[in-house]
N, C-alpha and C positions, 0 to 999 in steps of 0.2 A: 419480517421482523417478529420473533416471539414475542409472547409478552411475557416479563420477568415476573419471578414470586415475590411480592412484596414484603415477606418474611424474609425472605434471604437478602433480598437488595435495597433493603428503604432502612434506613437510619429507625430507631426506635421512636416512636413519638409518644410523648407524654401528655399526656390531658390533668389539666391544673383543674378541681375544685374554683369555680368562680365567685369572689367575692366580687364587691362593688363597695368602697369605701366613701365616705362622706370626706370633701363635695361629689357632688355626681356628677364629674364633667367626660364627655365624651372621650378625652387624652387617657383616661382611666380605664374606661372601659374598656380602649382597645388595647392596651398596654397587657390588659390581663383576661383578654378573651385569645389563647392558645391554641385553643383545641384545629384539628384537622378535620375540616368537614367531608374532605373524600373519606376517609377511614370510619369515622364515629359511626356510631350503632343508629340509626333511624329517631329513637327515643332521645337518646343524646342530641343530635342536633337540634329535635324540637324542644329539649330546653334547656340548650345552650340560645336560640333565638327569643326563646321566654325571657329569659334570664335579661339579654341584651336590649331586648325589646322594655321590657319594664322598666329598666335602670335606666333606658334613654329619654323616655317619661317625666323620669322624676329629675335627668339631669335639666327638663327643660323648666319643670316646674321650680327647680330651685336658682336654674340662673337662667329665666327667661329672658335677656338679654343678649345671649351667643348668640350670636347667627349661625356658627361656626357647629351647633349643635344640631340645628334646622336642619342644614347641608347635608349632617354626615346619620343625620336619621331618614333622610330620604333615600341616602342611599340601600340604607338596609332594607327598609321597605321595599323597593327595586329588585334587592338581591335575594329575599329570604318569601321563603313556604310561607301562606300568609294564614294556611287553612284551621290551624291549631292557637291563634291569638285570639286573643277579645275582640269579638268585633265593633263592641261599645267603644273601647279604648282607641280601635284604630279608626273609627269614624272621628272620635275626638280630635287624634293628631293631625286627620287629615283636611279635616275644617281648620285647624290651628294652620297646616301649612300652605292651604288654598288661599287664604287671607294674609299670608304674605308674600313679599314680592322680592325674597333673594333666593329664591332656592328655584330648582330647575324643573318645573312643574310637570314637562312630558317625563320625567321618572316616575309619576303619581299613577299612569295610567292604568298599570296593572291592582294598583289596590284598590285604585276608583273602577273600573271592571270588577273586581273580586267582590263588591260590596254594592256597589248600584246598577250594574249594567244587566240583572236581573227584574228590577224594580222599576227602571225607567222603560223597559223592555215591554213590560205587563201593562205600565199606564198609557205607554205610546199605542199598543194594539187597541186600546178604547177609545179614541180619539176619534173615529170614524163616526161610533155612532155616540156619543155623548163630547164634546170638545170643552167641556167643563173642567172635565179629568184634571186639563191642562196645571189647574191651581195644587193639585197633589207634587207633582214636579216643583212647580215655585215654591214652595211652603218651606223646602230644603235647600238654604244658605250653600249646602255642597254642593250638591246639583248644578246650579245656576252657575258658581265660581267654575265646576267644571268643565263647564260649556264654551267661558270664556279664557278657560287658560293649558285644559288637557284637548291633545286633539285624539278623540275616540279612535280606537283599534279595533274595535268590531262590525261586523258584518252585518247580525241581525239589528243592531243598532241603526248600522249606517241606511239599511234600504228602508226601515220605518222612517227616519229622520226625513227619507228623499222624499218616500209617501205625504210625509204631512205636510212638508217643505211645497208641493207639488199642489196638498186641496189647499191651501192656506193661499196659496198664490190665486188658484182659481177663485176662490171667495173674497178678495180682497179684487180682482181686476173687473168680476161680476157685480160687486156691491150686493151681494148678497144677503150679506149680518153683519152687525157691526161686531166689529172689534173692540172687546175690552180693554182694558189696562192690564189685567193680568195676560192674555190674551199677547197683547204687544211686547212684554216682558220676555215673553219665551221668545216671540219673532227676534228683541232685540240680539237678546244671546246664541240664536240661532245663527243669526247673520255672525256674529262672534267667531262663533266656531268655524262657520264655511271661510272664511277671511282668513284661521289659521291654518287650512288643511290648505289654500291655495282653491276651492271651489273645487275638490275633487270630485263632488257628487253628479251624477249624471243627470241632466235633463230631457223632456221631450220636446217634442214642433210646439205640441199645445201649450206647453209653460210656455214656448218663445215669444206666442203670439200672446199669452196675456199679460207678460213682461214689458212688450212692446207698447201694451195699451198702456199698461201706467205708468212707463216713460211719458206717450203722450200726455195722459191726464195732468203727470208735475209738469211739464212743459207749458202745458195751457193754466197753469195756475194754482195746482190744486197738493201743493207739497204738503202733504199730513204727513205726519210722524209714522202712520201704517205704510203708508204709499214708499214711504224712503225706506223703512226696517222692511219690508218683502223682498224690494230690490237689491238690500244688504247684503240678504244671501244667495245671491246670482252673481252676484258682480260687485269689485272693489269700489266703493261708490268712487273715488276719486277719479277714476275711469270714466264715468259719467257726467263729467263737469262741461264736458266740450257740446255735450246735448241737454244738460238741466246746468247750467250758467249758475240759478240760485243758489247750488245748493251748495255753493261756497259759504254762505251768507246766513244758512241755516241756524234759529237759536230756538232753547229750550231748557226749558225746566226740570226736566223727566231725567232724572242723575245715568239710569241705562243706557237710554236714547244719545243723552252727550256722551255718554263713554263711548258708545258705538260711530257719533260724530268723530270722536277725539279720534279713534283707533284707526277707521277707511278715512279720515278727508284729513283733517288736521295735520295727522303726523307724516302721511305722505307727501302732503303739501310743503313741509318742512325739509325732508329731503332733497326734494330739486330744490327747495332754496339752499339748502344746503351743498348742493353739489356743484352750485357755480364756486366755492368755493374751497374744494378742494385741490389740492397742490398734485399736477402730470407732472411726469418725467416720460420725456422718450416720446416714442411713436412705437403706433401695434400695428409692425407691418405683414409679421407671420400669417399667412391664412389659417392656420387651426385657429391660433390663439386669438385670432377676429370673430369665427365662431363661435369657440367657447364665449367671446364676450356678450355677443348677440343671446346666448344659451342665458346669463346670467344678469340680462341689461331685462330679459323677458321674466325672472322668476330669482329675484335676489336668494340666494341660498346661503346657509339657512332662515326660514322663517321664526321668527324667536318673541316671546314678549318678557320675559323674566329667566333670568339664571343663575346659579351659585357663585351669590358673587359678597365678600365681606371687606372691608377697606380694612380691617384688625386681622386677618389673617392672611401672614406673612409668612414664609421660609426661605430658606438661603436655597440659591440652585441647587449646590450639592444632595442636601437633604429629600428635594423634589427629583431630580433623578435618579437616585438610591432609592426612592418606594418605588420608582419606575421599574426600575432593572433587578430586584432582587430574586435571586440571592446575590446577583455580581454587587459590586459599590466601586465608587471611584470617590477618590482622597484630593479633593483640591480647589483651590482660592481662587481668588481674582485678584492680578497684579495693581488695578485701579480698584478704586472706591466702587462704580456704578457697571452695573452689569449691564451691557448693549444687549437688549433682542429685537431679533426682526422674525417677525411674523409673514412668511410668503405666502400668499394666499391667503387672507383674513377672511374672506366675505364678509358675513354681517354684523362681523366683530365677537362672536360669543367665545373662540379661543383668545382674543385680548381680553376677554375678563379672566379666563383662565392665567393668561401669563402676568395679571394682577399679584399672582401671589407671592412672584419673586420680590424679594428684597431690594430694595434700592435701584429701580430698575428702571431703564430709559425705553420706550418700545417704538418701536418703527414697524406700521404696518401695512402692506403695500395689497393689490389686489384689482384685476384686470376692467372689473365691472364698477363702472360707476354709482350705479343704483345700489349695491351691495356693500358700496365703501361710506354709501352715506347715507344709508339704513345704519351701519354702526358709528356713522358720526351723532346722529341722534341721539343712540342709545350711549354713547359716551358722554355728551351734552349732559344726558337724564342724569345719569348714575355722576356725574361729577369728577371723569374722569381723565386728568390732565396731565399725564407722562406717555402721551403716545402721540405720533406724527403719520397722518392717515396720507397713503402718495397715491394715485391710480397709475399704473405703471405695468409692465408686460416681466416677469422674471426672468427672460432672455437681455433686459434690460440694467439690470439689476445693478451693474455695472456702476451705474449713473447714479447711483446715491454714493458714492466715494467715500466709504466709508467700510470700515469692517466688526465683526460681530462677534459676541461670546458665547449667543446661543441662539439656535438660527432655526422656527417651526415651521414647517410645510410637511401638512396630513394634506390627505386626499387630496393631490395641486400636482404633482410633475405625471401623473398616470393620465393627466388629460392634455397633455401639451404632444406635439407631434414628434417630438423626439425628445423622453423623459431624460436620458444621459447628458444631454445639452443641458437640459434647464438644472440637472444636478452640479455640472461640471460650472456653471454662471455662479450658482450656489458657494461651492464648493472655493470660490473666490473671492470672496466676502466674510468668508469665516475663518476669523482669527484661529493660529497654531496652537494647537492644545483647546480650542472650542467645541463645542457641543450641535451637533443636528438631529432634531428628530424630526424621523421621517412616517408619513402614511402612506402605502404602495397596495393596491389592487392582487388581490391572490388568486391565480388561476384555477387551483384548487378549489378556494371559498367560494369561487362566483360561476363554481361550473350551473348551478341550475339557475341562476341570474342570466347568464350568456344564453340560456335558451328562451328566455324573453327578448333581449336584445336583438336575438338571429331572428326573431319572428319580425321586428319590425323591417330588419332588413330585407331579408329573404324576397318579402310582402312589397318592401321599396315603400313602406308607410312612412310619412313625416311624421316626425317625435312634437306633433305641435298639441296644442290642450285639448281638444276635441277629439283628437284621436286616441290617448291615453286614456281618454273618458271612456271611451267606445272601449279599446283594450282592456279594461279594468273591468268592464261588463261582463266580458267574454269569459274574464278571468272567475269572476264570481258566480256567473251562471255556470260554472265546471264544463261550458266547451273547450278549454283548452286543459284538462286532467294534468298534463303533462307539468302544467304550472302551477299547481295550487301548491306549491310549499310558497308562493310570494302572499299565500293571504296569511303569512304569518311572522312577514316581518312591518314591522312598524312604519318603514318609508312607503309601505302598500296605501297607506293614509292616507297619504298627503300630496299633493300634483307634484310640488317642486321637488319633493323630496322622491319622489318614485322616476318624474326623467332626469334627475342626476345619480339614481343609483340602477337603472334596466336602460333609459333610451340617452344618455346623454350623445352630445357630438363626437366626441372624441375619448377613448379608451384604452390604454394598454394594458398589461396584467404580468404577470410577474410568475415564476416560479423563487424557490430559496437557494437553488443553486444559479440562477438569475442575479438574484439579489447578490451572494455572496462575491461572483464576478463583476459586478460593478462597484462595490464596497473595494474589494482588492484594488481595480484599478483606478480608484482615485483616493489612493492611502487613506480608506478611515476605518477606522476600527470598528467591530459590533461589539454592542453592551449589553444588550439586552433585550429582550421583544418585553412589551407593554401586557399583559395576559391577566387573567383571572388568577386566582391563590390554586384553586381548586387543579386547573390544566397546569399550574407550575408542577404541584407537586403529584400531577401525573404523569409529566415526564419524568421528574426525579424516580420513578418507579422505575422507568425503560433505561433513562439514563445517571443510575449513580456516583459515577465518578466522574461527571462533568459539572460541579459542584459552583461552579457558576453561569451555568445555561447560558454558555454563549458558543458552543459547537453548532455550526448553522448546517453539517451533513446528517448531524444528531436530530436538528428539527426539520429536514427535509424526510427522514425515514417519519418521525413521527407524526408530519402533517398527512404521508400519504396514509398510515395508520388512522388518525380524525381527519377527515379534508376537511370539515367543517370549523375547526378551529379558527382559523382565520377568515370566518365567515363576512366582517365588516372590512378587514384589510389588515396587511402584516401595519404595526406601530411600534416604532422601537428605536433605541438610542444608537448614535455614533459619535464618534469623538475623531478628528483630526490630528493627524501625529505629522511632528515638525518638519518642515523640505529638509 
């Protein structure tokens, strides 16, 4: 496939002068920021981001109240070159949005890198021979929040953190020096952070064995607040109860220390109470999908403390699949008042906050793993959210809710069942004529250098169990395995849960787009649209200009093999059902 001249085959584009009129609400901003960031001149883009970046500033400063501003400046932060903004400015917003709790804080993680992961870098290498250091770290309000709410993407971070994580254990099981209060502070947030990556840092024998001592020591009596924050970040304290009994019973004063109570004992303790509770249907008798459950019964997926989520921001389906699919759109209502969705595959609930946005809307959300459906019973509890019906139930099953749907989610969910066209075709039977699926499917393409992790464990006959990914992840960072280092740079390389559901999970299939196109055909539904960035839209529009609604799927089978990496996370994209 050549690649077309963008003068001859791209529609003219115009770059509008950007004003920002008073109010300064976020709906403004994007309404009249135009411009083309594949096209625009280098200078241009840095201050059309200026431009957007300041105005989003002041749209918070004058209605700090939007949540909905919060949201959508995270995102740009996410999305944009950070290297040419105030860094005064962007530490301010980003202490403003560490201190709240509706925005999706692993988006922070590249600005909190860009801005401190230099700084914490330099104070951590002193810690060896001075551990005083330590209060230079605390001092910064940032810092501390991101410890507890971003989980770190770096490397040289990660192996200082394991270093001190490592003497801090030994000095604490030898009674060497006491531990301060500031001291215990980092401990407490440290243990924070390991809790959110899932304990993906590696340990030695000798951390086991002075682990093991201060299990003994709480066991015989001696539960300090050191003794429990060291063990925080080894192991989910709750995991510990069946050997330290106490530490249900734990109180204190130290606001850290409870929030780090709240976070490993409390809120998991809630869970299984919460899970005697929730409503089965059916029986999981498929062997994969026994698996899979066992895969997610051991590492609820995803791990989440906060996300974008506003109870005032509302849109009609139509409007929310129109920013989905464009340039395509589709023109149409609902015959009843309340729009049905079912959520296949929920895990821990962070797409039902997502499907929060729809209008008037009933949600039914169903999901194989116990532990996963009631990690989001929780976080629905928290947040106050009461139009959805959580079922634990197999989507071969699906059947058994007797009921049909308007618009029907399942990302990353039928690529892991043993035979994905079943569990579409179950699907596919619950979904009202003229309703809406969006689906997430596995790209062959995207995940060819992901698959060559996967083939190692296999190859190897390795179990995808925590210790072994520990060990894997070592290899991967010591650059014995060369072959694999493009994984230390995606973001699930972080995190346990997140790394054996995206290289070792149980079960896998993958997809090419002439795949995809053949199962779309035989089970009449239509393509809308792929879900994609602005930037790769209107770089197909280059290759392909007279498919003016990008939904020729032979047109993005030549262009995927052109980018493979396009579909790097998985193809996302809309279908619509057309009538028997």
């Amino acid at each position: 496939m050549d690649r077309p001249n963008p003068k001859e085959e791209r529609k003219k584009k115009v770059y509008e002068v950007i004003t920002f009129p008073v109010p300064f609400t976020l709906e403004v901003i994007k309404e009249n920021i135009t411009i083309n960031t594949n096209t625009a001149s280098k200078p241009f883009k840095e201050q059309r981001i200026h431009k957007a970046f300041d105005s989003y500033l002041k749209a918070i400063q004058t209605n700090p109240t939007n949540s909905k501003n919060y949201i959508l400046i995270t995102r740009l932060l996410r999305d944009s070159d950070l290297s040419h903004l105030s860094k005064s400015n962007l530490k301010n917003i980003l202490n403003i949005l560490l201190e709240r709790n509706d925005v999706p804080h692993k988006e922070l993680a590249n600005v909190f890198n860009f801005l401190y992961s230099g700084e914490i870098i330099s104070i951590l290498q002193k810690l060896d021979s001075d551990f005083s250091k330590i209060k230079l770290l605390l001092n910064d309000k940032v810092i501390i929040n991101a410890f507890k709410k971003i989980i770190f993407c770096n490397l040289e971070l990660e192996k200082l953190l394991t270093k001190v994580r490592r003497n801090m254990c030994d000095y604490i099981s030898r009674n060497i020096e006491t531990i301060n209060y500031l001291e215990l502070q980092f401990i407490t947030a440290l243990g924070e952070q390991c809790f959110l990556n899932d304990y993906v840092y590696s340990s030695t024998e000798e951390e086991n064995m002075c682990l093991n001592t201060i299990i003994e020591r709480c066991r015989d009596g001696q539960l300090s607040e050191i003794n429990i924050s060291i063990l925080s970040c080894y192991f989910p304290l709750y995991k510990l109860l069946d050997q330290i009994p106490s530490l249900k019973f734990i109180n204190s004063s130290n606001k850290s220390f409870k929030e780090l109570i709240e976070l490993q004992i409390k809120e998991p303790i809630q869970e299984i109470e919460l899970s005697n509770d929730i409503k089965k249907l059916g029986t999981i008798n498929d062997n994969i999908s026994q698996k899979v459950k066992v895969q997610y019964e051991e590492n609820p997926f995803p791990r989440w403390r906060y996300a974008n989520y506003s109870k005032s921001l509302k849109i009609s389906f139509t409007s929310q699949i129109n920013n989905d699919i464009k340039p395509n759109y589709i023109n149409q209502t609902l015959q009843d008042g309340q729009l049905k969705v079912l959520i296949a595959g929920c895990g821990t609930g962070k797409q039902i906050l997502e499907a929060q946005k729809y209008e008037n809307s009933k949600i039914t959300a169903i999901d194989i793993s116990l532990s996963s459906i009631s990690y989001a019973k929780r976080k629905m509890n928290e947040l106050g959210i009461n139009n959805v019906e959580l079922i634990q139930m197999d989507i071969l099953k699906v059947n058994l809710l007797e009921e049909e749907f308007d618009i029907i989610l399942c990302s990353g969910v039928l690529h892991h069942m043993d035979n994905p066209s079943e569990g579409l075709r179950m699907l596919f039977k619950v979904l009202k004529n003229n309703g809406f699926l969006k689906l997430g499917l596995y790209s062959e393409l995207g995940r060819k250098d992901i698959v060559k992790a996967r083939n190692y464990f296999i190859n190897k006959k390795i179990q995808s169990n925590e210790e072994n990914i520990r060990n894997f992840r070592q290899e991967v960072i010591g650059s014995k395995l060369n072959y694999l280092n493009s994984l230390k740079t995606i973001s699930d390389f972080y995190s346990l849960s997140e790394f054996r559901d995206l290289c070792v999970h149980t079960q896998e299939h993958r997809f090419t787009i002439n795949q995809l196109q053949e199962t779309l055909t035989s089970n009449k539904l239509n393509f809308l649209g792929f879900l994609l960035p602005k930037p790769i839209k209107s770089k197909y529009e280059d290759y392909f200009p007279e498919d003016r609604k990008q939904t020729n799927l032979q047109n993005w089978a030549k262009f995927e093999e052109k980018h493979p990496t396009t579909f790097l996370s998985m193809y996302q994209f809309w279908v619509s059902k057309t009538e028997n």
